[in-house]
Backbone atoms as SQL, in Angstrom:
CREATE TABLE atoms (id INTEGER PRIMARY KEY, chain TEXT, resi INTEGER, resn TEXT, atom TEXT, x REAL, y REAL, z REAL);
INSERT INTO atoms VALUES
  (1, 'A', 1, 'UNK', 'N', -68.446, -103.051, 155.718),
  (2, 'A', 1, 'UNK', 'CA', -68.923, -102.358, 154.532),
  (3, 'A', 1, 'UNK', 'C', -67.776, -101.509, 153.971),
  (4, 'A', 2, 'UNK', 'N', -67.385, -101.752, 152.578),
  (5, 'A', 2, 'UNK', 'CA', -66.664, -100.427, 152.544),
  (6, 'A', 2, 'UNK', 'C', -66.974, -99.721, 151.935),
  (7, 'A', 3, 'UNK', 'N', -66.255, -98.725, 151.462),
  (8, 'A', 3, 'UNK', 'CA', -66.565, -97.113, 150.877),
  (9, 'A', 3, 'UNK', 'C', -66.627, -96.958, 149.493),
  (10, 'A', 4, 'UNK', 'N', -67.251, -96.324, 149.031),
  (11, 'A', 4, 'UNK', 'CA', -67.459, -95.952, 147.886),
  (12, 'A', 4, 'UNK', 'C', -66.061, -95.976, 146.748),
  (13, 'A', 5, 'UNK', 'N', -65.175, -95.246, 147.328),
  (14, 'A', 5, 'UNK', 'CA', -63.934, -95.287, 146.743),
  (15, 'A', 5, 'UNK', 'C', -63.184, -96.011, 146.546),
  (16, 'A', 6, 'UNK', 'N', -63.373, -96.818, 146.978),
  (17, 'A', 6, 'UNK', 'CA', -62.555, -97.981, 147.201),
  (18, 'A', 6, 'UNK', 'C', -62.256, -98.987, 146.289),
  (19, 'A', 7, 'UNK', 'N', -64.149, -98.816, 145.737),
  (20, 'A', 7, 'UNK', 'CA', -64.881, -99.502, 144.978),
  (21, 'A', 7, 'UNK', 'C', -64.872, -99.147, 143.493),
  (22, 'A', 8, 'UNK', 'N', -64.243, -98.003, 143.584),
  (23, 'A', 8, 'UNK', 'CA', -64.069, -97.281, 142.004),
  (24, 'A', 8, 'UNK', 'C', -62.832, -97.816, 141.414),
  (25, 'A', 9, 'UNK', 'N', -62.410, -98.086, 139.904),
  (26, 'A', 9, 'UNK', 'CA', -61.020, -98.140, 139.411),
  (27, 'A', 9, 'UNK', 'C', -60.283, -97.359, 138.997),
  (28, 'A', 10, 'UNK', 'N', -59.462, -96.722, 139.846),
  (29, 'A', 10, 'UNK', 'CA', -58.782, -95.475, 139.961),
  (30, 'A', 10, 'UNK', 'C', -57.059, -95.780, 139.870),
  (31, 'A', 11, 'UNK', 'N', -56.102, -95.061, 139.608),
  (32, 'A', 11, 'UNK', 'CA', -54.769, -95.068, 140.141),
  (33, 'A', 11, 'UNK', 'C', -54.855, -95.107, 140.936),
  (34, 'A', 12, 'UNK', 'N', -53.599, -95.578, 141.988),
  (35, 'A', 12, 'UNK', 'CA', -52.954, -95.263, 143.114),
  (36, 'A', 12, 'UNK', 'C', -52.040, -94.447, 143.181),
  (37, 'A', 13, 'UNK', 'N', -52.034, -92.849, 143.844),
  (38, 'A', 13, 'UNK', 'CA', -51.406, -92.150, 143.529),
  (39, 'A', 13, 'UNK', 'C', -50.091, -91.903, 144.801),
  (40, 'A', 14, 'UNK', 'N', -50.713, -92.736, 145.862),
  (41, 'A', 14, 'UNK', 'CA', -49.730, -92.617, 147.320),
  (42, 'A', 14, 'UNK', 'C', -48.286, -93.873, 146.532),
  (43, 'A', 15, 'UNK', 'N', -48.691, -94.595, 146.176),
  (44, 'A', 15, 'UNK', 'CA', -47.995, -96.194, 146.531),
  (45, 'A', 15, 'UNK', 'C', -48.111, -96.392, 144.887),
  (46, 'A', 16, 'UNK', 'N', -47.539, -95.609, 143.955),
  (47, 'A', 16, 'UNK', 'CA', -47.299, -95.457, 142.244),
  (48, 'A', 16, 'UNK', 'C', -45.600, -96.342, 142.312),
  (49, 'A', 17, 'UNK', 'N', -45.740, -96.900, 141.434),
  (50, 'A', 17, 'UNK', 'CA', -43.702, -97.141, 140.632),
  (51, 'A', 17, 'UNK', 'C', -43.727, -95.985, 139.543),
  (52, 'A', 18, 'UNK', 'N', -44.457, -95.838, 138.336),
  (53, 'A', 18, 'UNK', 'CA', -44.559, -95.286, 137.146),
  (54, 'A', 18, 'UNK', 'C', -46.024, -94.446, 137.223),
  (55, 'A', 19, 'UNK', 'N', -46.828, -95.087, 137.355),
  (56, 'A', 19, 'UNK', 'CA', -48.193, -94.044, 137.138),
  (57, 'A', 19, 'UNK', 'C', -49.525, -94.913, 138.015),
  (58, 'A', 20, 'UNK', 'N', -48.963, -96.284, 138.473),
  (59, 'A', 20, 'UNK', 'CA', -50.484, -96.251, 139.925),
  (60, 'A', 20, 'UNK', 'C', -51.088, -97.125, 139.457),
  (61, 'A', 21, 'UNK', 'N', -50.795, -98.016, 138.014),
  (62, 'A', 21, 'UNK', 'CA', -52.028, -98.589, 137.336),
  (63, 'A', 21, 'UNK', 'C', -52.381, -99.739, 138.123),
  (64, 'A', 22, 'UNK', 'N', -50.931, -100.232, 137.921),
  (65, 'A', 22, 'UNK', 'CA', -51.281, -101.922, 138.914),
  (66, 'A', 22, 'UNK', 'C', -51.534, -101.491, 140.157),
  (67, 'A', 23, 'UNK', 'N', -50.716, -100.516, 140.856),
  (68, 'A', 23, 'UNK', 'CA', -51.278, -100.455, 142.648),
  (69, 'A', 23, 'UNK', 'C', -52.764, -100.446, 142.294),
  (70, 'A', 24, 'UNK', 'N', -53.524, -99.743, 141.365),
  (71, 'A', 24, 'UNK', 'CA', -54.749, -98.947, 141.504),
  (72, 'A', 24, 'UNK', 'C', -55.603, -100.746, 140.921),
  (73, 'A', 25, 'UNK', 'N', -55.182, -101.728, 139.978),
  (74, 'A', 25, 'UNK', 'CA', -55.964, -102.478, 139.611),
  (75, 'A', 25, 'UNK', 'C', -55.613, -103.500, 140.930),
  (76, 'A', 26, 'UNK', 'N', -54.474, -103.817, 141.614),
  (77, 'A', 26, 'UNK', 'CA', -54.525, -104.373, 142.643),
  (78, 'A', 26, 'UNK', 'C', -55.331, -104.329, 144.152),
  (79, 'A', 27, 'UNK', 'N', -55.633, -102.624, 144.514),
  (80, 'A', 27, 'UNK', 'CA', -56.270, -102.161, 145.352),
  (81, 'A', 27, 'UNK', 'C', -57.650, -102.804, 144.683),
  (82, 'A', 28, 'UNK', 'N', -58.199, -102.756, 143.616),
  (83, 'A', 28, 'UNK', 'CA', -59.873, -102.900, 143.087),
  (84, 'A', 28, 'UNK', 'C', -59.852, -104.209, 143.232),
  (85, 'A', 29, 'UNK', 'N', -59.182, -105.410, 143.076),
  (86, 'A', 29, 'UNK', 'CA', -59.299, -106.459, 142.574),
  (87, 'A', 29, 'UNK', 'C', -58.882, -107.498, 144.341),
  (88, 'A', 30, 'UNK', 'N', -58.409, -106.304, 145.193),
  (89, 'A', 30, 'UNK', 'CA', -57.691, -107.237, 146.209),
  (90, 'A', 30, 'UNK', 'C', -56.784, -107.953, 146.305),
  (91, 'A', 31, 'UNK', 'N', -55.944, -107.831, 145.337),
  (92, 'A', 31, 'UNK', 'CA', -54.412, -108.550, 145.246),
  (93, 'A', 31, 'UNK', 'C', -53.642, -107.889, 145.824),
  (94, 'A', 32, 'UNK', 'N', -52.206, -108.494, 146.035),
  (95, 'A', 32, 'UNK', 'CA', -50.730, -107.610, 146.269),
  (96, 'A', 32, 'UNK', 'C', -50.583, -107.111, 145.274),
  (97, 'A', 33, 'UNK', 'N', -50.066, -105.482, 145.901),
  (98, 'A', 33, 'UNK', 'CA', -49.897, -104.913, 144.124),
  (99, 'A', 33, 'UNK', 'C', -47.838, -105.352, 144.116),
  (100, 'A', 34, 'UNK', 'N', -47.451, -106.007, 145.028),
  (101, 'A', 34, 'UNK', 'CA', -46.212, -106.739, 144.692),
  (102, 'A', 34, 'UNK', 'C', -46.157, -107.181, 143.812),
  (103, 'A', 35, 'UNK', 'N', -47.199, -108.267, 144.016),
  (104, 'A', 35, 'UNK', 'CA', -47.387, -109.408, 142.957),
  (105, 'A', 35, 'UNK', 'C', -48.249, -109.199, 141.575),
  (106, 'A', 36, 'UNK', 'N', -48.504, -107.996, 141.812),
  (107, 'A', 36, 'UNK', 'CA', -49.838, -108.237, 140.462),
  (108, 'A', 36, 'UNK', 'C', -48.228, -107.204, 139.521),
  (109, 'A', 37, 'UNK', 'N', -47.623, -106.489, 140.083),
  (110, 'A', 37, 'UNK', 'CA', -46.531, -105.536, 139.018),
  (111, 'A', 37, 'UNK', 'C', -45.371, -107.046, 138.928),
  (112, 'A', 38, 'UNK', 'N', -45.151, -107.889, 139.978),
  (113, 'A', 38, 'UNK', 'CA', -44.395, -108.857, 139.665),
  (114, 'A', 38, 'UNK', 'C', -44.570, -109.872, 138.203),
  (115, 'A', 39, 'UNK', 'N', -46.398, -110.138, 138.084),
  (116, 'A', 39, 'UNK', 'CA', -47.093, -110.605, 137.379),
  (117, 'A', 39, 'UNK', 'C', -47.206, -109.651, 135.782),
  (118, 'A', 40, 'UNK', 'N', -46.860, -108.614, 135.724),
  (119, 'A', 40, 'UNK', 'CA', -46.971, -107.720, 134.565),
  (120, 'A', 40, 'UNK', 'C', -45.192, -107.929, 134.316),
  (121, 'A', 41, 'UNK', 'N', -44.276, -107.865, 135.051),
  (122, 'A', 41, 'UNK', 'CA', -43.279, -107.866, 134.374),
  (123, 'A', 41, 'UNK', 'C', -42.681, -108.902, 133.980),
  (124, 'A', 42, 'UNK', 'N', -43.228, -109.968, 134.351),
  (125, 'A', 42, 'UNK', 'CA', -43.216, -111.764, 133.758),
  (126, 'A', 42, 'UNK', 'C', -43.729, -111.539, 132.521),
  (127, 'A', 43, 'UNK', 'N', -45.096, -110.701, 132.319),
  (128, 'A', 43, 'UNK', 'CA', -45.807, -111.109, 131.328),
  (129, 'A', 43, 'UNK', 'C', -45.211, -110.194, 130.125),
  (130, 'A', 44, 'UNK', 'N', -44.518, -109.453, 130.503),
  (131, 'A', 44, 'UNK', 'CA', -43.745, -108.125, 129.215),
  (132, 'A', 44, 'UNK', 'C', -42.770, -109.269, 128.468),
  (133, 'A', 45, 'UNK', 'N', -42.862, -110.971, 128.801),
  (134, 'A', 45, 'UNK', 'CA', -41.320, -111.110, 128.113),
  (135, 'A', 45, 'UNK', 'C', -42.331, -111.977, 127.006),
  (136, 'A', 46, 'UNK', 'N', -43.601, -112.132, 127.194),
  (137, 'A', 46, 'UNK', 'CA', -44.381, -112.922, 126.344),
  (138, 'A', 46, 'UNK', 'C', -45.034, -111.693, 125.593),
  (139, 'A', 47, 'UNK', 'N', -45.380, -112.679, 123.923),
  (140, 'A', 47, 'UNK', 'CA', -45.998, -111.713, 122.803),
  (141, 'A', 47, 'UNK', 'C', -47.293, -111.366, 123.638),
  (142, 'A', 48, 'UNK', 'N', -47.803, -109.497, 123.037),
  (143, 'A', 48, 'UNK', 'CA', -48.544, -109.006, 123.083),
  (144, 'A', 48, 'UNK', 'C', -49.126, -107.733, 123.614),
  (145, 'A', 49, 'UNK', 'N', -49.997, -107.220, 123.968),
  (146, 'A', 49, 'UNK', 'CA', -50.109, -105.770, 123.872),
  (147, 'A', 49, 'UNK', 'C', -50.278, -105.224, 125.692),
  (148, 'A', 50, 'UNK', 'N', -49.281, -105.711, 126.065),
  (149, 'A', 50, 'UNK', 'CA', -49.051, -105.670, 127.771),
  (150, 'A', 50, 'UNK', 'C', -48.872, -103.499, 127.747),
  (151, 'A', 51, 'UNK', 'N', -47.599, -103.337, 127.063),
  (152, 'A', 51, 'UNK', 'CA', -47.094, -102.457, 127.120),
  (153, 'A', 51, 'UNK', 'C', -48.221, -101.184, 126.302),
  (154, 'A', 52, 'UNK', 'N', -48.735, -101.220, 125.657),
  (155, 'A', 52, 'UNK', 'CA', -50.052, -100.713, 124.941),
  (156, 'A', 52, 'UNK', 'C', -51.067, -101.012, 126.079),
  (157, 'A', 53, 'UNK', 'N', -51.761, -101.932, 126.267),
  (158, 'A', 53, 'UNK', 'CA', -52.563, -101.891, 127.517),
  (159, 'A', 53, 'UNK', 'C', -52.234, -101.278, 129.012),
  (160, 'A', 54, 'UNK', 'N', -50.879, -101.105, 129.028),
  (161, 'A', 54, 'UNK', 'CA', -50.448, -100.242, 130.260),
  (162, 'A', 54, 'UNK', 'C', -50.848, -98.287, 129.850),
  (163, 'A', 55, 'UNK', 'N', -50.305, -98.456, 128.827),
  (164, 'A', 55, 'UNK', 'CA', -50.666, -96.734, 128.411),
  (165, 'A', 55, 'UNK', 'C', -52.141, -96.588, 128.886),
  (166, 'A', 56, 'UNK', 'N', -52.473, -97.233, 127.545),
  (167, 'A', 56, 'UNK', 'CA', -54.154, -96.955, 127.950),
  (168, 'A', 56, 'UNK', 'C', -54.923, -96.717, 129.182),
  (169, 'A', 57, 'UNK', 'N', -54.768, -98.020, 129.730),
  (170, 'A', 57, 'UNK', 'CA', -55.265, -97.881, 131.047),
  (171, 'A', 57, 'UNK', 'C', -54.312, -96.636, 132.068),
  (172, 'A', 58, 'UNK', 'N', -53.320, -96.674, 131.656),
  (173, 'A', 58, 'UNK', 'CA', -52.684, -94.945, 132.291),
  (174, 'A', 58, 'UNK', 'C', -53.285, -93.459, 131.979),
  (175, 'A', 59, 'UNK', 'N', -53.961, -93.195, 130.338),
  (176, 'A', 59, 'UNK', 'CA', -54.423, -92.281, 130.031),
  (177, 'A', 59, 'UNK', 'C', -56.378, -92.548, 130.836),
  (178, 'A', 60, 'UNK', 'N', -56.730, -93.833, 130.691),
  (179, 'A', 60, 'UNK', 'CA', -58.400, -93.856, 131.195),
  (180, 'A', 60, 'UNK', 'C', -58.484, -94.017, 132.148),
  (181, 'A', 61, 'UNK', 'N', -57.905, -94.431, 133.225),
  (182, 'A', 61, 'UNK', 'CA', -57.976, -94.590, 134.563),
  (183, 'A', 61, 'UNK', 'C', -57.596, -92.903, 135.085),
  (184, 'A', 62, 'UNK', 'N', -58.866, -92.930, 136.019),
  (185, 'A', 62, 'UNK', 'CA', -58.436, -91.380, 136.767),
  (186, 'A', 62, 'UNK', 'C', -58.143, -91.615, 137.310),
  (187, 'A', 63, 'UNK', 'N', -56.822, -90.770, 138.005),
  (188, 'A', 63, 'UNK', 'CA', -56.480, -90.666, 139.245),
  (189, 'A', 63, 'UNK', 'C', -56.849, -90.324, 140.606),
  (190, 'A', 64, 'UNK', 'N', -56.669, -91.218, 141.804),
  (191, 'A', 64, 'UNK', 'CA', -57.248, -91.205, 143.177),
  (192, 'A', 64, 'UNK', 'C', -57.403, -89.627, 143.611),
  (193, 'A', 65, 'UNK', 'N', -58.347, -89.628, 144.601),
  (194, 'A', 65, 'UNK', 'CA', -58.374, -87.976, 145.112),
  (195, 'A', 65, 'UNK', 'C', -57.357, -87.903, 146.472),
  (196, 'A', 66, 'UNK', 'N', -56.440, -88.635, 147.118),
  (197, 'A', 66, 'UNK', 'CA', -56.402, -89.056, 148.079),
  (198, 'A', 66, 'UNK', 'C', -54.834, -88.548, 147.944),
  (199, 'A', 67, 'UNK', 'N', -54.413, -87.911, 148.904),
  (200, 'A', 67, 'UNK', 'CA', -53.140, -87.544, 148.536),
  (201, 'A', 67, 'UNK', 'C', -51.926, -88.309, 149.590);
């Protein structure tokens, strides 16, 4: 079973590069967050709103309580 928190979509504030988004959508989703920031910086060389969708989800995503 796991925990409540776990289960929420939060930053990752231990294991951040810039602000936690991908650790934090990788932790929710169960991926490597290697591969899921490997997978975002492939995708920055193709048109579209990668870099705008990173803000966002940086300003709406709260950050973990977990220090």
């Amino acid at each position: 079973m796991t925990s409540p928190v776990s289960n929420r979509l939060t930053r990752d504030t231990r294991h951040r590069v810039i602000a936690g988004v991908c650790s934090g959508l990788a932790r929710r989703l169960g991926l490597s967050r290697t591969g899921l920031r490997a997978a975002f910086v492939v995708s920055c060389v193709l048109p579209g709103p990668q870099f705008i969708a990173y803000i966002v989800l940086w300003v709406v995503m709260p950050a973990d309580d977990r220090l």
